[in-house]
C-alpha positions, -999 to +999 in steps of 0.1 A: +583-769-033+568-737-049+538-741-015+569-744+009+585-712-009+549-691-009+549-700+030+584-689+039+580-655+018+549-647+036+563-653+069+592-631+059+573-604+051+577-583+083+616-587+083+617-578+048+607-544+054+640-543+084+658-558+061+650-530+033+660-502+061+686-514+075+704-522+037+696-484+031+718-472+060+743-493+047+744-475+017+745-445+032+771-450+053+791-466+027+784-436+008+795-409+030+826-434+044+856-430+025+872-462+043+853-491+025+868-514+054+850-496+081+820-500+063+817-531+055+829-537+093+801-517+106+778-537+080+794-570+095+788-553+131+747-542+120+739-578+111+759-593+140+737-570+166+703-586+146+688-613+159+688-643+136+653-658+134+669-693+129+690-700+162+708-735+144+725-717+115+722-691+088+711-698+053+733-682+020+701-666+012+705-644+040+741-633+034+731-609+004+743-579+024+767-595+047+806-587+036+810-628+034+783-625+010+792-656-018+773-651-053+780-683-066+769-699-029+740-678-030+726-687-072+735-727-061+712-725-031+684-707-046+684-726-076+678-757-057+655-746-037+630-724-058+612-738-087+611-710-119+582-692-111+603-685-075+632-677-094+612-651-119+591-635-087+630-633-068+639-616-100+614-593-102+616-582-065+654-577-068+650-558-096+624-537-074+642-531-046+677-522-066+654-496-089+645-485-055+670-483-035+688-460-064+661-437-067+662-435-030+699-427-025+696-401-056+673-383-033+690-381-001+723-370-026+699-335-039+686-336-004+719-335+013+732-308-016+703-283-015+711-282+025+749-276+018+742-245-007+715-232+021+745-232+045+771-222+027+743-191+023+739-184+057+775-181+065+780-158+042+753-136+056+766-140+085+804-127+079+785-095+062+760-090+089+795-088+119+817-067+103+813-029+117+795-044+152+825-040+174+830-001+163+787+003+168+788-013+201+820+011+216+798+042+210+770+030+227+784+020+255+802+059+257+768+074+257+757+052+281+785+061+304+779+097+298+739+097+308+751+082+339+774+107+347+751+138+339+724+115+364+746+116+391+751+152+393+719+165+389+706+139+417+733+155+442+722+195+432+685+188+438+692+162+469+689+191+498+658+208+480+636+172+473+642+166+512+624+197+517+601+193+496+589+157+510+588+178+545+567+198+535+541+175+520+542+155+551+533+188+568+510+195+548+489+165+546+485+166+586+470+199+583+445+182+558+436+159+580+435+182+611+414+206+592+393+176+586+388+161+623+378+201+629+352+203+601+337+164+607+308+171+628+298+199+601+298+175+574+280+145+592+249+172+601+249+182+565+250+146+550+221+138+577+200+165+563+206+155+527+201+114+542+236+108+526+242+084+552+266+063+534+287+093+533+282+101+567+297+066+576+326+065+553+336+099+571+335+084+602+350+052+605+379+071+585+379+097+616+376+066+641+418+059+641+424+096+652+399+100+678+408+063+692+444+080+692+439+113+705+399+117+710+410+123+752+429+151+741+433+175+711+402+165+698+379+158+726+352+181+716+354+171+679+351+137+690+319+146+713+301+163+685+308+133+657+294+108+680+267+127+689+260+132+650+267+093+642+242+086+666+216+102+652+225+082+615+221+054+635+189+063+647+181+075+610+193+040+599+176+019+623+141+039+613+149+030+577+156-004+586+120-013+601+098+013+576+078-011+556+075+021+534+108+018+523+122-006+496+140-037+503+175-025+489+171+008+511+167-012+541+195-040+531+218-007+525+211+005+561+222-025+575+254-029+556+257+008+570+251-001+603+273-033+603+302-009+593+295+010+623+296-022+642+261-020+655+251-054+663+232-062+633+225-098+643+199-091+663+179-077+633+185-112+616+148-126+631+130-093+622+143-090+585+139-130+579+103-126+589+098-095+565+112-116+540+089-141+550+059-119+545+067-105+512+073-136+496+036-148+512+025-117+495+041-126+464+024-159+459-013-142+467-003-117+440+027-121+420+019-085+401+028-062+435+063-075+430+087-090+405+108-121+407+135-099+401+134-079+430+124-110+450+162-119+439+179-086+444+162-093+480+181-130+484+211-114+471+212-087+492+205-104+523+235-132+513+255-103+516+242-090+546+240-120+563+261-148+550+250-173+575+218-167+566+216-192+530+203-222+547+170-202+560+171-182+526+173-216+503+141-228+527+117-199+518+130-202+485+121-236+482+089-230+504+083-205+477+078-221+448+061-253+466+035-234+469+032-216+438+028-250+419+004-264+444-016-233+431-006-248+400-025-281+409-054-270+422-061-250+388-057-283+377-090-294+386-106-272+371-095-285+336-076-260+323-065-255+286-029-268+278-018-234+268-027-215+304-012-246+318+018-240+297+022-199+308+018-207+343+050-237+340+069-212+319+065-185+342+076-208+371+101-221+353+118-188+345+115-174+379+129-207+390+162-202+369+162-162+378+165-173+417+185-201+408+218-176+398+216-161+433+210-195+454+221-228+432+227-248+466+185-242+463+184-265+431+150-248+418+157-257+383+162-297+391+125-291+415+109-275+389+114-301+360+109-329+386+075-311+399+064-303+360+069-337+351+044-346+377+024-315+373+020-321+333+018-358+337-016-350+356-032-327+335-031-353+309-048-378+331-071-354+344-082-345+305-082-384+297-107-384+330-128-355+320-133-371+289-143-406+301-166-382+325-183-365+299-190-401+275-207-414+305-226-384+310-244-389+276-249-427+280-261-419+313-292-398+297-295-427+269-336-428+263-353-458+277-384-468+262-417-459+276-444-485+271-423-507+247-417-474+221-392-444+215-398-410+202-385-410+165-349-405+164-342-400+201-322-432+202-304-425+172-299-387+182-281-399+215-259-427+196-247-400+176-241-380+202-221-406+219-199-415+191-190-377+183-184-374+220-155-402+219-141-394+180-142-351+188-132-354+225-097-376+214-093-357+186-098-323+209-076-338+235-044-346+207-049-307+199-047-296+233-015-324+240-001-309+207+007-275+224+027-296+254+054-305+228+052-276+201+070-252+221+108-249+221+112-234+255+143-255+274+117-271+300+098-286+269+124-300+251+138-320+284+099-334+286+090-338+250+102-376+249+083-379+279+049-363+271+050-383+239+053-412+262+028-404+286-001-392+255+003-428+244+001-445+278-031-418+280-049-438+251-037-469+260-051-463+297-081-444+288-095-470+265-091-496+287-108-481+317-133-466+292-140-504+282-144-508+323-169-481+328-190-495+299-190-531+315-200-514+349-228-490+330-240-522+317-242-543+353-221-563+341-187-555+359-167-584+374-139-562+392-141-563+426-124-525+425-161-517+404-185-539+420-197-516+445-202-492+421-221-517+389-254-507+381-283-535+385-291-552+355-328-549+367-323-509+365-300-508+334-319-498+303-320-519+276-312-496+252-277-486+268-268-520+263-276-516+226-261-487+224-228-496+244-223-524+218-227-499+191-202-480+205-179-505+207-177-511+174-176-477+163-146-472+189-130-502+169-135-492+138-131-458+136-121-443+165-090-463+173-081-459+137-080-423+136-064-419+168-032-442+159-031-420+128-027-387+145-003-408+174+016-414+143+020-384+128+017-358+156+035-380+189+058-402+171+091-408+191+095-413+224+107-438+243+125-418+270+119-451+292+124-481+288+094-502+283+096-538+300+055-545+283+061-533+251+049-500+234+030-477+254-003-477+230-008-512+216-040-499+188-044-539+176-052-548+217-077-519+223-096-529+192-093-569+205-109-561+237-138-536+222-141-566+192-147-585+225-168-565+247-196-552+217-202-589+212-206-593+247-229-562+255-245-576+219-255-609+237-263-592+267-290-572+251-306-599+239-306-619+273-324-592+288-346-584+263-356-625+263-351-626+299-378-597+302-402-620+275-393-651+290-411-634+324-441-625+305-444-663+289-437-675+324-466-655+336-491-669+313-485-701+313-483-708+351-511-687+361-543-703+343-553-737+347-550-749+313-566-788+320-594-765+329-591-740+299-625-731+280-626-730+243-608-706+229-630-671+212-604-652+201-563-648+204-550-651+239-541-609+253-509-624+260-502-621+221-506-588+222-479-578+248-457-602+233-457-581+202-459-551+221-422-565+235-409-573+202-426-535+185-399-521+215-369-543+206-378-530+173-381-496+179-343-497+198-328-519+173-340-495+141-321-465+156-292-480+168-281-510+146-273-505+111-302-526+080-337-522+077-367-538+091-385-555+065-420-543+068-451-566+061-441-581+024-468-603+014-500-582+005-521-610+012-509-611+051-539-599+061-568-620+042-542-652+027-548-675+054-589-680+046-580-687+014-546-713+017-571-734+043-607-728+025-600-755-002-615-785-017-591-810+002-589-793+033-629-797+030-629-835+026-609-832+056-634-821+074-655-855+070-630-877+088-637-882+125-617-857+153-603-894+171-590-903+135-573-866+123-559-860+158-540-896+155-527-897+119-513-854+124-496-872+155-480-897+136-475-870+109-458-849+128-432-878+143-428-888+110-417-854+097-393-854+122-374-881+114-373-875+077-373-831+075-337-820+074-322-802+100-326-766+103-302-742+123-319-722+142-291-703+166-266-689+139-241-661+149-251-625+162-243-600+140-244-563+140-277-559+127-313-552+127-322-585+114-296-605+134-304-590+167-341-592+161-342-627+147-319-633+178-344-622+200-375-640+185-360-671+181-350-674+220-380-662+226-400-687+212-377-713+225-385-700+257-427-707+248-419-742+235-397-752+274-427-737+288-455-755+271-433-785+276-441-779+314-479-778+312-510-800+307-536-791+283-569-802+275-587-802+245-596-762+245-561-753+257-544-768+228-566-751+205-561-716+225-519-724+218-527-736+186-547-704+176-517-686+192-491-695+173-506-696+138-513-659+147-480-652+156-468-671+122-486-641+104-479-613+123-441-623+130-433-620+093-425-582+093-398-585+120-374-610+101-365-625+071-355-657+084-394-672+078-387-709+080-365-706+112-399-687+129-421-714+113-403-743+124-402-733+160-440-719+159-444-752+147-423-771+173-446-753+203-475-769+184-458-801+185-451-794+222-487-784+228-496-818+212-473-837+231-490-825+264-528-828+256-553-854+267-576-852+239-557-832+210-577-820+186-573-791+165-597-761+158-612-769+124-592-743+097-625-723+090-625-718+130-593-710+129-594-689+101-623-670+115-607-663+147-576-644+131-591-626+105-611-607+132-581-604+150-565-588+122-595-567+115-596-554+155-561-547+150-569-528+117-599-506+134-574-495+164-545-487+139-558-469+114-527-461+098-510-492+099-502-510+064 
């Protein structure tokens, strides 16, 4: 029961506030009725007009304010239909609304009073205010009657006398203009020798109505001689008109003049356009002979003169400054700085706005912010080009190596010019962008969103297509726009390649970095268009595709630095005959130029990659390998028989296969001397083992390999630290060697020591110096 009575109070909630007004009325209107019937019949008549929101019948609880209102009816009902907390929230509204509705009708009671006392006031006021009017306004309206009176009769005294006097005026002013028909040829030769022409013509076409009147008669003569004389100003006009001496207003006055006269001015139209035409063709060769503000006292002036003129005039206008920003974009090409750029598109803009208050139909302002938006759009691609111009320039004189070494430093001089060429020249090219959006002129501040917009899409471009050129410096370039133009990988140095990987990662870890920075700090905003690919610069995919392309151009160094060994291996091994091979004297020359090749991969890899070299570490490289083979068991070795040693290493050596564990001998590039040069050897030697492979050796040749390789084994230990990877595939060309020999029997280790200790010692004699 006490949910059902919570739902019908809310629901009555709008008609309680009615009900609330309309029982004030009431009140009032029982108040200020002194009939109580007709009050309680206009109450009865109030609630009669009011819809009932219950069509079937009306409920006692309703009635409160009717006259059939029932108290007893009403307490019955709404104690059987509210529980107590009903009847206690009924009570406390009711006691609301009576506490109410008394302060209420107090109020209107000192409301109503305080406006009976004002007008009680006023009248009051108002019965002091009348009394003496009547007598005030019968004296006025005496005096009045009396001006009148003394009006009338000093207007008929002086009636006779002012009719005269009007006469005489008339008369008078004829004369004046008599006298001055007589004296107008005398005054147009005087303004004519003082060039007042202006005057001249004003006194004439005021003449004109009197001698088209009575020229034929009274004042033929005068008529003669002011023609004769306005002829002559027209002459003097016409002169002006075509004198290229005399300013443009001078000559735009004469033919106002002359149209006045009614001189067919039209005629002239052609001959003053053309004028126009050459001063403004005058203009754009030097702007300093003339302003842009007489250029638009000129388009003014000739609006005026000729009003169906402005299609022609808006042309040249428009042909005007065409051509003044196609100046603008050849200077362009020159690379010019950002602040001339930004004088020169002031300037334009300016006189753009200047002309645009004489012709708006022209719409110079909306052609100048259209063509500087192009204009500024291209100097920042042009500087993003420059600059992709002048990094290529430096790798483009990158050092090759001459006879498999470098001058000291000359590698590492050009890296570093090459990566202060890419960090300076962005940095250089933010400072010179800077000055596009630090101004506050109105033309920048409609681009500024933009040329944020357009510096980013710069980067974002220009390190992309800088990536591009790279691949194509490098022959390696798959895009058919850049295939015509990639290099041959035959006539692409070697040390480019080094140095383009270098690059790379200097590009990705510090170049791209500090760029985003100052992007961030310096060109933050934008977004003046929408973007359907995302942000314009997207720093985390440049450094993604240089990440990318240094490990390529990594790799592709050291294909074609083992591609350029590989041809030397291939060389030796398919040109002698090695069934046929004589016993071996001494190392094979080949070994020589194979560490000649890997001197020069060390030579470029020192000034370019970041580690060091480790140089020649065991002090017993030179002398150590007499003494590891000249011992007491490898001298009972010596006694067995060359069939038995040459069967039980062969068995040795499958044996150690099956049981050694397995090495890994390709591991990942990195960017380092060691890595690039162990890279190197190790494919290298690969390379010697799948070329052995391919042979057939006899007794001698296998010795001549086998003497090879254990040279190699000692000189190869100051290029890497990876010593058992070098081992293991010296050893596996052995093996390989072995495999492919008829009768494969080793040199005896006091041979073989012999042999390379006076190759070390030969080497020694020629090199002095070396350690």
């Amino acid at each position: 029961m006490a949910t059902a009575g919570g739902a019908a109070a809310a629901a009555a909630a709008p008609q309680a506030m009615d009900e609330k007004a309309r029982r004030t009325r009431d009140l009032l209107a029982s108040f200020y009725n002194t009939d109580p019937s007709a009050a309680a019949a206009a109450a009865a008549a109030s609630s009669a007009a009011r819809p009932s929101p219950t069509a079937a019948s009306t409920s006692p609880l309703d009635t409160i304010n009717s006259a059939s209102f029932d108290p007893d009816v009403y307490m019955n009902v709404l104690v059987q239909q509210s529980n107590l907390e009903a009847l206690l929230q009924r009570h406390v509204k009711m006691a609301a609304e009576i506490k109410n509705l008394d302060t209420d009708l107090q109020m209107l009671v000192y409301e109503n009073y305080n406006k009976f006392i004002s007008a009680t006031d006023t009248i009051k006021r108002m019965k002091t205010n009348i009394v003496g009017m009547e007598a005030n306004m019968e004296q006025l309206l005496s005096k009045i009657t009396s001006v009148q009176s003394r009006s009338d009769t000093v207007n008929t005294s002086l009636f006779d006398k002012r009719e005269n006097i009007e006469k005489l005026h008339r008369t008078r002013n004829l004369l004046r203009k008599v006298q001055f028909i007589y004296d107008l040829p005398t005054r147009l030769n005087k303004c004519i020798k003082t060039e007042a022409y202006a005057d001249a013509v004003r006194f004439f076409t005021g003449a004109k109505p009197i001698f088209e009147a009575y020229g034929d008669t009274s004042f033929h003569d005068c008529k003669k001689a002011s023609e004769e004389a306005i002829d002559l100003v027209t002459q003097h006009l016409k002169t002006k008109l075509y004198s290229d001496s005399e300013p443009i207003e001078s000559r735009a006055e004469a033919v106002v003049l002359l149209k006045q006269l009614n001189f067919p001015v039209d005629s002239l139209k052609s001959n003053l356009l053309e004028k126009l035409e050459d001063c403004l063709l005058n203009f754009q060769k030097e702007p300093t002979q003339a302003s842009i503000g007489d250029i638009s006292k000129t388009f003014r002036a000739y609006l005026i003169i000729f009003p169906d003129s402005e299609k022609r005039l808006i042309e040249l206008a428009q042909a005007l400054f065409s051509n003044r920003y196609e100046t603008v974009r050849e200077n362009l090409r020159k690379r010019i700085p950002s602040t001339d750029l930004l004088a020169m598109l002031r300037s334009l803009w300016e006189d753009a706005t200047a002309i645009d208050e004489v012709i708006p139909e022209a719409a110079l302002p909306a052609f100048s912010l259209e063509t500087t938006r192009d204009i500024i759009r291209q100097h920042i691609a042009t500087a993003f080009l420059h600059l992709q111009s002048e990094i290529s320039d430096v790798l483009v004189r990158t050092p090759s190596t001459s006879n498999g070494k470098l001058e000291e430093s000359q590698l590492q001089t050009a890296m570093e010019t090459s990566k202060v060429k890419v960090l300076q020249g962005c940095i250089d090219l933010l400072q010179e962008f800077h000055h596009l959006i630090d101004g506050n002129t109105e033309l920048l501040v409609k681009l500024r969103d933009l040329i944020i917009d357009w510096v980013q899409e710069g980067f974002q471009d220009f390190f992309q297509k800088l990536d591009g050129h790279f691949h194509m410096l490098s022959g390696r370039s798959t895009s058919p726009s850049q295939e015509m133009e990639s290099v041959q990988i035959d006539k692409v140095p070697t040390a480019l390649v080094l140095m383009l990987a270098q690059l790379c990662v200097f590009i990705e870890q510090t170049a791209i970095p500090k760029v985003t920075e100052e992007l961030a700090s310096s060109f933050s905003g934008g977004g003046a268009r929408s973007y359907e690919y995302g942000p314009p610069f997207v720093p985390g995919e440049i450094c993604r595709l240089y990440r990318s392309s240094g490990e390529k151009f990594l790799h592709h160094y050291i294909n074609m630095k083992t591609q350029k060994i590989s041809k030397l291996l291939n060389k030796r091994f398919t040109t002698p005959v090695w069934i046929k091979h004589k016993e071996p004297r001494e190392v094979n020359m080949f070994v020589d130029l194979l560490l000649l090749e890997f001197n020069g991969v060390v030579s470029e890899v020192k000034q370019v990659l970041p580690g060091l070299i480790r140089r020649h570490r065991h002090s017993d490289s030179t002398g150590s390998t007499t003494s590891s083979r000249s011992n007491p068991m490898r001298e009972d070795m010596l006694n067995r028989s060359n069939t038995h040693r040459a069967r039980s290493q062969f068995l040795e050596n499958h044996l150690a296969k099956l049981f050694e564990q397995k090495m890994e001998i390709f591991t990942k590039v990195e960017y380092t001397q060691e890595s690039v040069i162990s890279a190197v050897l190790k494919l290298c030697l690969k390379s010697l083992q799948e070329f052995v492979r391919l042979q057939t050796f006899n007794r001698s040749g296998f010795q001549q390999i086998q003497l090879d390789m254990e040279f190699l084994k000692t000189s190869l230990k100051e290029f890497v630290d990876d010593e058992a990877a070098i081992s293991f595939l010296l050893k596996e060309v052995n093996n390989a060697a072995h495999e492919r020999c008829l009768d494969p029997i080793p040199l005896e280790p006091p041979i073989l020591d012999k042999l390379i200790s006076a190759k070390l010692a030969k080497i020694k004699e020629q090199s002095p110096n070396m350690q």
